[in-house]
Every structure is written in structure tokens, then in C-alpha cells.
C-alpha positions as CSV (number, residue, x, y, z in Angstrom):
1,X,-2.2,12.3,2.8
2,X,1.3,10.7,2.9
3,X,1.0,7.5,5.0
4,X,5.0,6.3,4.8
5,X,6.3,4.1,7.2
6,X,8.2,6.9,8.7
7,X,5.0,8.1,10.4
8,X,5.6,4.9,12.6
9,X,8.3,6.2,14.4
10,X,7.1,9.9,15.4
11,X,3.4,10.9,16.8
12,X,2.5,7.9,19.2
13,X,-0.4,9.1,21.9
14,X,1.1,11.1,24.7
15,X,-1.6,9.4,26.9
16,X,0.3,5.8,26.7
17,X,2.7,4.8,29.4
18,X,6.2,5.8,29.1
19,X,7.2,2.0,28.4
20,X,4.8,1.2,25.6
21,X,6.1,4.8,23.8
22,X,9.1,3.2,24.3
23,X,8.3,-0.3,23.2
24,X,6.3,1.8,20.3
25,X,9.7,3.8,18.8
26,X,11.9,0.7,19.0
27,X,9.6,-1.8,17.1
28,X,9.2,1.4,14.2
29,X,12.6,1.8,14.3
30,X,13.6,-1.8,13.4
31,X,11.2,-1.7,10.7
32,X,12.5,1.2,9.4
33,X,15.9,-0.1,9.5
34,X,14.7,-3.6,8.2
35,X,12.8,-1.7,5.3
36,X,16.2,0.0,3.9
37,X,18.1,-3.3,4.5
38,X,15.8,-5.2,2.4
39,X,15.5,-2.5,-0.5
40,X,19.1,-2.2,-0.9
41,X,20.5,-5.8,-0.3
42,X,17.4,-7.9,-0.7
43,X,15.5,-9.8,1.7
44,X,17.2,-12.9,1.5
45,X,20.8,-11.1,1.6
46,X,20.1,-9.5,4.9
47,X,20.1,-11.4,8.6
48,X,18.4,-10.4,12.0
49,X,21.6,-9.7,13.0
50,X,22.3,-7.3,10.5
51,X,19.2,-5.4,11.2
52,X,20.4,-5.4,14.7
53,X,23.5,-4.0,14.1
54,X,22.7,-1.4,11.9
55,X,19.0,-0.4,14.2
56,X,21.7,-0.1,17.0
57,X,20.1,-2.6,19.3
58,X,21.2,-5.4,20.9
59,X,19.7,-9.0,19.4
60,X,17.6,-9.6,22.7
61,X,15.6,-6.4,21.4
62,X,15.1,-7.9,18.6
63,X,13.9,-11.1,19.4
64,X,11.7,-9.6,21.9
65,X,9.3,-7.6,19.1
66,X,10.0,-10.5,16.4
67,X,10.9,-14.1,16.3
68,X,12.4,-14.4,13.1
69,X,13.1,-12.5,9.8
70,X,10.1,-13.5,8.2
71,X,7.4,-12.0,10.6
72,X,9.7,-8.9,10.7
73,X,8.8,-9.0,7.0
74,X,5.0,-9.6,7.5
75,X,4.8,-7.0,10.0
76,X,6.3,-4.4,7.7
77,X,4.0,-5.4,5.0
78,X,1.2,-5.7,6.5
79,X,1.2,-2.2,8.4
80,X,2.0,-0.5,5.8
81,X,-1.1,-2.3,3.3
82,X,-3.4,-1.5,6.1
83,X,-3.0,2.2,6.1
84,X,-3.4,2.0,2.1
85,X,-6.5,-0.1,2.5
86,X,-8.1,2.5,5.2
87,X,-6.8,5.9,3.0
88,X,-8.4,4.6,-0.5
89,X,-11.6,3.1,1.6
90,X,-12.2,7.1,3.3
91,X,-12.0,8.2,-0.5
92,X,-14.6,6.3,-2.1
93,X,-17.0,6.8,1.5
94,X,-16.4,10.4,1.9
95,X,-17.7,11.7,-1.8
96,X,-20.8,10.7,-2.6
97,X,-20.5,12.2,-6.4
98,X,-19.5,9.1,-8.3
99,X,-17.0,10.5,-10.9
100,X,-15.2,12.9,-8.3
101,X,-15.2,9.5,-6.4
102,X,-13.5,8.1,-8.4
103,X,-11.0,10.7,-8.9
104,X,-10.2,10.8,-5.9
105,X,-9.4,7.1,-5.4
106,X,-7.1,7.4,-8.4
107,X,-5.4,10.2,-6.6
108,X,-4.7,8.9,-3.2
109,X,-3.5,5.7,-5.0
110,X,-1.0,7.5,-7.0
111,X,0.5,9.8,-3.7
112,X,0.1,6.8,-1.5
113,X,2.1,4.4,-4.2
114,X,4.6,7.1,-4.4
115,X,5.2,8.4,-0.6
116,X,6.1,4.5,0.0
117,X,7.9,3.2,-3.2
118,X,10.4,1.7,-1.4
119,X,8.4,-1.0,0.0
120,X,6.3,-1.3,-2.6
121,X,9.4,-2.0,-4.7
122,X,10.4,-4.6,-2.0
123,X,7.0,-6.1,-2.1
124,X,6.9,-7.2,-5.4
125,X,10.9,-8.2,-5.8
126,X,10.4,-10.2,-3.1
127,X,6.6,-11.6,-2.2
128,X,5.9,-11.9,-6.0
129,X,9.4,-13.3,-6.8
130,X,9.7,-16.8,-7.6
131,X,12.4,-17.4,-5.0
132,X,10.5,-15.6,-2.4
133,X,9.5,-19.0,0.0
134,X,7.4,-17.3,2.7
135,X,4.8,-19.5,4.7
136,X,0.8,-20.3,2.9
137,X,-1.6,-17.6,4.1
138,X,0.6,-14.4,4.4
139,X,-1.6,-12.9,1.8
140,X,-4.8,-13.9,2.9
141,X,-4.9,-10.2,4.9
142,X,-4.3,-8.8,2.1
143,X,-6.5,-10.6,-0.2
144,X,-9.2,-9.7,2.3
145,X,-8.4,-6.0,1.8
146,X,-8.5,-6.0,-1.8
147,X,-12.0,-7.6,-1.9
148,X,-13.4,-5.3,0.2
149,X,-11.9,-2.5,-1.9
150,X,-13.2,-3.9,-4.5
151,X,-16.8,-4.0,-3.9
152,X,-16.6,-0.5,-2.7
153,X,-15.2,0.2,-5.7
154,X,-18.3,-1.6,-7.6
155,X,-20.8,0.2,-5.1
156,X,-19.7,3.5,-6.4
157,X,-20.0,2.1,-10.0
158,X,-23.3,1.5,-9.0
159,X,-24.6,4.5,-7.9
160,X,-23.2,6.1,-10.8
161,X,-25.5,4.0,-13.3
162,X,-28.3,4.9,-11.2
163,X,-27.8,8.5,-11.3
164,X,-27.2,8.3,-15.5
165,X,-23.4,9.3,-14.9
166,X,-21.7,5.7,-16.4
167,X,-22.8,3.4,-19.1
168,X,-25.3,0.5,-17.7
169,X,-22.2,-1.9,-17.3
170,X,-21.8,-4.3,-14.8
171,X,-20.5,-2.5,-11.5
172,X,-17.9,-5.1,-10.9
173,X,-16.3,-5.7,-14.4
174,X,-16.0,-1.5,-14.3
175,X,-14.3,-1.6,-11.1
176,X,-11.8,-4.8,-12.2
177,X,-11.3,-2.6,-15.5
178,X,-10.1,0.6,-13.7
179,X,-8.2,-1.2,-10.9
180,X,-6.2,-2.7,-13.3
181,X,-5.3,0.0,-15.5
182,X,-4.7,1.9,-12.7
183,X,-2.3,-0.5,-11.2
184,X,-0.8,-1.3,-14.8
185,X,0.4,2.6,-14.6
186,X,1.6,2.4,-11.4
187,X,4.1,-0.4,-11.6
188,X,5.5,1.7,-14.7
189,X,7.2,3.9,-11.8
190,X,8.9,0.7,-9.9
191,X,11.2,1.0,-12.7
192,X,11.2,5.1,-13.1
193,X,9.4,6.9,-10.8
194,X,10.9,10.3,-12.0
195,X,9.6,9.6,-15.7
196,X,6.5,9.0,-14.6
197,X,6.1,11.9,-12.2
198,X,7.3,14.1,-14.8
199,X,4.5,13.1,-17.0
200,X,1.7,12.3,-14.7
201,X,0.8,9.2,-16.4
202,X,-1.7,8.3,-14.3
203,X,-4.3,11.2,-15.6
204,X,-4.1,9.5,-19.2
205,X,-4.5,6.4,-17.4
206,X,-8.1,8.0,-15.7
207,X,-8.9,9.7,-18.8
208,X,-8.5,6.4,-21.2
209,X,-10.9,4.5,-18.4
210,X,-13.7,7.3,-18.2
211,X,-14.0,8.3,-22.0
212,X,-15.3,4.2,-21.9
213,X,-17.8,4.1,-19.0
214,X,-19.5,7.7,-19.3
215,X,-22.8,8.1,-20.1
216,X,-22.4,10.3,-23.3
């Protein structure tokens, strides 16, 4: 289930007018372009004409999918976080076993985090770093996102007390505990994604969380 940006570019709907195909290649092609600009010189080190230049387009092309760098930058974001948001939503709906639910969040997190570490990386040099000066309510979106998440993450926590598979905790404090470990593991491979590959860090991660919330 690899959702990287590259899936942008290739696979639009043969039913669409020849123009919007077109209109539908260029646009994922300058954020692909943007995407490697940013991860290599930094957002603030790169211009629209750079991303231009390299995309091979002319500026007008530019300017006519984006007004400036900064909703380039939301746009890239933003697309990307939604097919995270719908992937890891689809894998808490689609098992109705609680602890295989689970699992199977934690694993479509891990190969999602990993099939687009390059903007990930970029989103938190950049949108978390201090210098970062983008306008109020760029992560409201996202905030949004994550709160839904997290309450289907609580539902499943839930069910799972009901059904005498976790401790009688509260739903939502369990899902806040194993979102953030999970997330703890994963920003370990920002730094060295082969280490942690190699080691599959993530399955202590799960294994630390459930030994605390099963029913024994």
C-alpha cells in the first residue's frame, strides 16, 4: 500500500479530457520537482524559479497551478497527509478484530512513513522549524485529520474493552499512548532509516504498548 507522491504523476482516469490529463501531469510534476528541491536545498534556499527551471517549464506554467512558493508547499503537504489520513482510516474500519486492528494501523503507518520519507523529512525541517514563517491556519487540515484519527483510534480501544481483549482503560488515553510511541519510533528513521529497517523497531514499539493494555 505505498501512497508516494510519485503516484501523482502516472494513473490519472482515462475518462478526463485530454487537457485536464494534461493540466493533471504538469501540476504532479512540479511538485515532484518542488519536493526534491526542498529536500536537498531547503525550502527557504530554493525560488519558483528554480523549480521552474529544473521542472522544465516556463514560469507562466508555474504561476498558472500556484501563486507563490508557499501554497506550492501546502499543496505538497497537504496531498500527500490526505492519502495518509484515508490509508490508516481504511485500516482501523476494515478489521473489526481489535488487536489485529491495531496491528494493522501500526503497519500501514510504518510503510506509509517510509515510501514518503522525503517529505516527511521536509515536513518537520521545515513546518516544525523555528524559522519556518508560513501563514496561521496551514495546519488546521491537518489538525482536523489527526482528530478524527484519533477517535477512530479510541473507538477500536473501545470495542476491544467490551469484547475482554484490553484492560478497562480509558479508550482515549490508550489511543494518545500508542500514537505516541508509535510516532516516537518513527521519527528515529528521519535520522537513519536503514538502522531502523534493519531492526524493525517498530514491532518492539507494538509489543512494549500491548504487553500494557491486554487483558491478561
Amino acid at each position: 500500500m505505498a501512497f508516494s507522491l510519485l503516484e501523482q504523476l502516472d494513473g490519472q482516469p482515462e475518462n478526463l479530457p485530454r487537457r485536464e490529463r494534461k493540466n493533471l501531469r504538469q501540476r504532479g510534476e512540479i511538485l515532484q520537482t518542488a519536493l526534491r528541491l526542498f529536500s536537498e536545498k531547503g525550502y527557504h534556499n530554493v525560488s519558483m524559479h528554480d523549480i521552474a527551471t529544473e521542472a522544465e517549464f516556463g514560469m507562466g506554467t508555474l504561476y498558472k497551478y500556484f501563486n507563490n512558493k508557499e501554497e506550492l508547499y501546502k499543496a505538497l503537504i497537504n496531498g500527500v497527509a490526505e492519502k495518509f489520513h484515508h490509508a490508516v482510516l481504511q485500516a482501523l474500519e476494515e478489521e473489526r478484530n481489535p488487536l489485529l486492528a491495531l496491528k494493522k494501523h501500526v503497519a500501514v503507518r510504518r510503510e506509509l512513513f517510509f515510501d514518503n520519507l522525503p517529505i516527511v523529512r521536509l515536513y518537520f525541517a521545515e513546518t516544525r522549524g523555528a524559522g519556518f514563517n508560513i501563514k496561521a491556519g496551514f495546519d488546521l487540515d491537518l489538525l482536523r485529520q489527526h482528530d478524527e484519527f484519533m477517535e477512530k483510534l479510541a473507538a477500536v480501544f473501545e470495542r476491544g474493552i467490551k469484547e475482554n481483549v484490553f484492560r478497562a482503560l480509558d479508550p482515549y488515553d490508550m489511543a494518545l499512548a500508542l500514537d505516541g510511541i508509535v510516532n516516537s519510533f518513527l521519527f528515529r528513521a528521519v535520522k537513519d532509516p536503514t538502522l531502523f529497517r534493519k531492526m524493525d523497531n517498530l514491532s518492539i514499539a507494538e509489543d512494549i504498548f500491548l504487553e500494557g493494555v491486554l487483558r491478561k
